[in-house]
N, C-alpha and C positions, 0 to 999 in steps of 0.2 A: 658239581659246583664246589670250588672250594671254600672252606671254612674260612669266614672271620677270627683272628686271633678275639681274645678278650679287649686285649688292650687296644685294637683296632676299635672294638663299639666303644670303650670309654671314649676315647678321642673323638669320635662320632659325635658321639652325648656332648663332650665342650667343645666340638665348632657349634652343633646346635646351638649351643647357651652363648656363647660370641655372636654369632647372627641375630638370636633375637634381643640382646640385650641393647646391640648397635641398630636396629631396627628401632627399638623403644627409647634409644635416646638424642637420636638424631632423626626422626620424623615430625619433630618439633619446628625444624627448621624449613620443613615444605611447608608445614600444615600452618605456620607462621604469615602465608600468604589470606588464613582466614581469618585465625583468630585478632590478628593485628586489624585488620578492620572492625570486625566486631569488636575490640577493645579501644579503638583510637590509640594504637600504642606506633611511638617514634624509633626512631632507630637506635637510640641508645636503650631503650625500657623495651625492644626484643633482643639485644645484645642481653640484656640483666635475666631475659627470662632463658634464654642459652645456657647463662652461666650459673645460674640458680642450683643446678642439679652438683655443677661441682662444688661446688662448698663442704659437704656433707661424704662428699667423693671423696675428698682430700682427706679430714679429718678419719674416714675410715678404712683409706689404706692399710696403714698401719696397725689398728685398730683388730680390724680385717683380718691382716696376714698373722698373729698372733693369735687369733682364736682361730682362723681354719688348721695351725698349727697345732695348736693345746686341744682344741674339738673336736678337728677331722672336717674333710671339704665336704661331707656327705651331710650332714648337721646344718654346717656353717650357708650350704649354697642352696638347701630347699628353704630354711630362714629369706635369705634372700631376695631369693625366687618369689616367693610369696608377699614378699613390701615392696618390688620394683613392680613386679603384675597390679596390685591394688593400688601404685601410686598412678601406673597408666591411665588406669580404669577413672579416678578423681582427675588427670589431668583435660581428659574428656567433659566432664562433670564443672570444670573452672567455669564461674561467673565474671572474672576481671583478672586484674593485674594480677592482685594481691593472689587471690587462692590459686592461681595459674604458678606463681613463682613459689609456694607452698608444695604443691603435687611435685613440681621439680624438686625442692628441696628433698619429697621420702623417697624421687625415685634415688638422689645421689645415693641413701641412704641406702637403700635396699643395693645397690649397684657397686658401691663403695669393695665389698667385701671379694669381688665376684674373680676378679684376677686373679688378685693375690690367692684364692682359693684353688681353683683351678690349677695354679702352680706347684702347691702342695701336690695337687691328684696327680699334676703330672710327673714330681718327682719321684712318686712312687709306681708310677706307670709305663714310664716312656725311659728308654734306657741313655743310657750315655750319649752314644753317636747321636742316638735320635733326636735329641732336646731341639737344635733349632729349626728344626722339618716340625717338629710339635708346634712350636710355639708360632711357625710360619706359617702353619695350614690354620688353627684355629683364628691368629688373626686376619687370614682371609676371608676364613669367614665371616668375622665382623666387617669386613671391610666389602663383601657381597650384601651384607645387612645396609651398609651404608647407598651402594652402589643402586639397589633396590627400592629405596627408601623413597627416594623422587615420585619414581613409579606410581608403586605402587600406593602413595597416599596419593600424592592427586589424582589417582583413579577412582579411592574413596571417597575423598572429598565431592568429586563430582557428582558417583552416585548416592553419598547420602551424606555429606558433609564432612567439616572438618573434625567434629567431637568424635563420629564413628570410626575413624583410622585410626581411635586409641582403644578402642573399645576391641576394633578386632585383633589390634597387638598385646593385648591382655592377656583377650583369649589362647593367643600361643604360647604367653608366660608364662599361664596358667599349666597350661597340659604338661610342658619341658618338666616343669617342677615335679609333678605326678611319675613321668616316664622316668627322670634321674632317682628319686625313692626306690622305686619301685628295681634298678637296674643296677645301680652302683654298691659297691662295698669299700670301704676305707683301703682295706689291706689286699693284692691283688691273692696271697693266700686262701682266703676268706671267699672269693667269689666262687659261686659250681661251676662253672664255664672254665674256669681255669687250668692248664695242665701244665704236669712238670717241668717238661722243656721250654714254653713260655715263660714261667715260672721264673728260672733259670737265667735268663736273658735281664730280668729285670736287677733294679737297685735293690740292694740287701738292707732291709728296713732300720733304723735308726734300735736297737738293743734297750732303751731307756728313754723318758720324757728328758727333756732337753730344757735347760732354762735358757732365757733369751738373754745373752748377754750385751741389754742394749746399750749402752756409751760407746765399746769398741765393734758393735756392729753398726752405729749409726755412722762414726767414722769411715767406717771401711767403703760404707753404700754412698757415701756423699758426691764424690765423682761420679759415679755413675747417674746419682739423682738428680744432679744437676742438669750432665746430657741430656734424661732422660726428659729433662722440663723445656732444653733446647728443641726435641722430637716435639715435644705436644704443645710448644707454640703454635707451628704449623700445622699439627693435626685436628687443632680446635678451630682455628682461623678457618679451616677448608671447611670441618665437618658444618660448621654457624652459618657461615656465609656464600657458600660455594655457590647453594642456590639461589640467593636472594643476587649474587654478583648477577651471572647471567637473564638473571628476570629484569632489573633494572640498570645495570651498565650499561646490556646491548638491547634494552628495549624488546625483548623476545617474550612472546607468552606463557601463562604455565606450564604447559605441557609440553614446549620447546626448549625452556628454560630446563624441565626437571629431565629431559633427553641427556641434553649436555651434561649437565651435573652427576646423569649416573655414567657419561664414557669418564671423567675425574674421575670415583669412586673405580670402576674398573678397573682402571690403570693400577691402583694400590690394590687390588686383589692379584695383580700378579706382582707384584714389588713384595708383597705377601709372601707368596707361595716358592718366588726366585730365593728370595733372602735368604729366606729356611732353608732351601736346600744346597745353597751359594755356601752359608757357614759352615757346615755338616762339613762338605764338601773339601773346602779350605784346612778344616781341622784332621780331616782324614789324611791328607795328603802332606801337608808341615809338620801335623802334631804339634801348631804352635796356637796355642787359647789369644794369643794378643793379634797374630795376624788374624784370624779366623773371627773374634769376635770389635778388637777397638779399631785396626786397621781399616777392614770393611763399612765398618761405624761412621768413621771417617771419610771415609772417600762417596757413602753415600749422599753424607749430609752435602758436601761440596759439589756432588751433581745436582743436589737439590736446588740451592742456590745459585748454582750458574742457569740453569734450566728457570730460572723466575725474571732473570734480568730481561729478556728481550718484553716484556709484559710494562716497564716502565718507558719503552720507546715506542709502543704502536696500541692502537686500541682494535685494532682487526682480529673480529671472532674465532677466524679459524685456528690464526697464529694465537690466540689469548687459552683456544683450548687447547692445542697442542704442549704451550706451556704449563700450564695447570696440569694437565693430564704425567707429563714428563715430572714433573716438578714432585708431586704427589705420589708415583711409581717410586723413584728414586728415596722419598722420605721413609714409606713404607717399607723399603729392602732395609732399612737399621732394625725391624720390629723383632726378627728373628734372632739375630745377634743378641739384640739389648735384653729381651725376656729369658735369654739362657744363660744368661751373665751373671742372676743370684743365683741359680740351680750350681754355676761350675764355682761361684767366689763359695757362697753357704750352703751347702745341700742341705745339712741337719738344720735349716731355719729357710730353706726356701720360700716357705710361705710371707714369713715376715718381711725378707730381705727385698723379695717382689713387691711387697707393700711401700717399702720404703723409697724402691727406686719407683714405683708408677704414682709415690704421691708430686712427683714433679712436672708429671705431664698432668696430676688433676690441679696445682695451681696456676698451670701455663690454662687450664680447661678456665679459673675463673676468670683471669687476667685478659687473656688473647681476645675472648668474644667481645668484649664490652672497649677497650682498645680500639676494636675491629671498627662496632658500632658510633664510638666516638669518635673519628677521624672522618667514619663518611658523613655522618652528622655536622660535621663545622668545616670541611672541604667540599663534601658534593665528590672529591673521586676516589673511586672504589680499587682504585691499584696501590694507593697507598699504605694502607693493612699488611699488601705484601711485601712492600720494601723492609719495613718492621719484621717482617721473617727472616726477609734475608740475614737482616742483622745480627739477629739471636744465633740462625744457624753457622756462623762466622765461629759464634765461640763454642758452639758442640762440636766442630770442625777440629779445632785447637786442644778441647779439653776430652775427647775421646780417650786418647792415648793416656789419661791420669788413671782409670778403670781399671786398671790391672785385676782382667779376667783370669791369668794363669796364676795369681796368688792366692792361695788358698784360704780361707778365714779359718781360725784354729781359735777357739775361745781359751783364755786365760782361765782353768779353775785352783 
């Protein structure tokens, strides 16, 4: 049998932590089919409890990538680990509104850090070529977390309610945190498993701690950040509502509803897994960072958006999934490109630079749900949320090509 490289189990260990994080923060929106009764909460007051977690998202992006920088992701991601598990476990525990949109708030908090971390490990992990296969396999894995998530709560719910599917997603938050302690080392040096000729293959570590020089790293990341809040329009809108669409659009039960919701969520676990190795791919073949990373950028968001139009002209299930499904594949193939985007613009600040470009999908995370909710709220139809995608992804279409991936960030000292 042959040997796992080192840098194989790390990788391992963060799709693990992509699955369950996206498990824990989008099982909110099945389990939404219980708590919302037992709460008497409307459609805009479970948009707010959606978007509750981002708040706290946003502000520790950046926050985030800065200390798993200065700290190390090994530090930064069992911290973590440990406030998004115990926010599960109180989200369970929620009496009302109030304390429900509280628990969301420590999970943003505990969750906030966890990208941008991760980015760090894998600049030090994962080599050149490999960045966007890294960055495209772990977020399949969140996006198998997503895909799952239907499932496997209202199986909970059924047999023991809606509090217990937080309670047994804790429990796996809990163990990841144990297993990553216990498994990881900052520097791939440092690991016993390690050997020279893997060794070899990796990024030559940074020689010195590095100060963030933030004014002209915030400029640099701006284009990118932008896109990247064009991406997480749609990827909030799908993750909040995808299921509540199918339960009450087409009138379909929970268990039929949470069916369909996880072939959407599949479709982005291979829009996932393609992207990452579409970029890699591109780059090996041009040797150009712009075709390879804003070019593809481009052309996915524009299949995204054509793939949502026929949804404004027919309300028929099969075609409504087929679009959604297409729609959501297509958004998902930017994820590989966009996350290897600060590893190729700032490697010596990847952490940060990821913070800065994903704090754009965490204010499209508070903006999108509550939009979402507020339109079906004072229309009554649930297709209109999407046209609002389409729109946004118009200008990530346009402003792709500003990212100049192949320029390097070189700090002024």
């Amino acid at each position: 049998m042959k040997r796992l490289r080192t840098s194989q189990i790390v990788l391992s260990l963060l799709c693990l932590m992509y699955f369950i994080t996206y498990l824990d923060r989008v099982n909110v929106s099945t389990a939404a089919a219980g708590f919302a009764q037992d709460f008497k909460l409307n459609k805009t007051e479970i948009g707010l409890v959606f978007s509750a977690f981002a708040y706290p998202y946003l502000v520790f992006q950046i926050i985030g990538g800065w200390i798993s920088d200065r700290f190390g992701a090994r530090r930064t991601l069992i911290a973590c680990g440990l406030i998004w598990a115990s926010a599960t476990v109180l989200t369970g525990l929620a009496g009302g509104l109030a304390s429900l949109l509280l628990a969301r708030v420590l999970l943003g908090l505990g969750e906030g850090a966890t990208f941008p971390a991760a980015t760090t490990a894998m600049s030090r992990w994962v080599a050149m070529g490999q960045r966007g296969y890294a960055q495209g396999i772990t977020h399949a894995a969140a996006r198998i977390g997503n895909a799952v998530a239907p499932a496997v709560i209202v199986f909970l719910m059924a047999a023991w309610g809606w509090r217990a599917s937080f309670y047994v997603c804790a429990a796996l938050s809990f163990a990841w945190v144990a297993l990553w302690a216990l498994t990881f080392t900052e520097h791939p040096k440092n690991h016993p498993r390690i050997t020279e000729a893997e060794l070899a293959m990796l990024p030559v570590p940074a020689t010195r701690s590095l100060r963030v020089p933030w004014q002209p790293l915030f400029k640099r990341m701006a284009p990118v950040t932008i896109v990247y809040f064009c991406y997480g329009w749609t990827l909030w809108l799908f993750l909040s509502w995808i299921p509540q669409y199918f339960l009450h659009s087409h009138d379909l039960d929970i268990k039929k509803s949470a069916l369909f919701s996880s072939g959407v969520f599949f479709a982005g676990v291979l829009g996932d897994m393609l992207g990452g190795m579409a970029t890699d791919q591109l780059f090996k073949r041009s040797g150009s960072l712009k075709r390879a990373r804003s070019a593809m950028v481009s052309m996915c968001m524009l299949m995204t958006l054509l793939s949502l139009i026929p949804l404004m002209f027919t309300h028929d299930l099969g075609i409504s999934l087929c679009c959604l499904s297409a729609g959501f594949f297509f958004s998902e193939m930017t994820i590989g490109p966009m996350w290897a985007i600060p590893m190729d613009i700032a490697p010596d600040y990847s952490g940060t630079a990821s913070g800065m470009m994903n704090s754009g999908s965490a204010l499209a995370a508070i903006i999108s749900p509550v939009v979402g909710g507020y339109l079906i709220d004072k229309t009554g139809n649930w297709q209109l949320p999407f046209l609002g995608s389409m729109l946004v992804m118009v200008a990530g279409v346009l402003l792709a090509f500003r990212m100049r991936p192949d320029s390097r960030f070189e700090a002024v000292s």
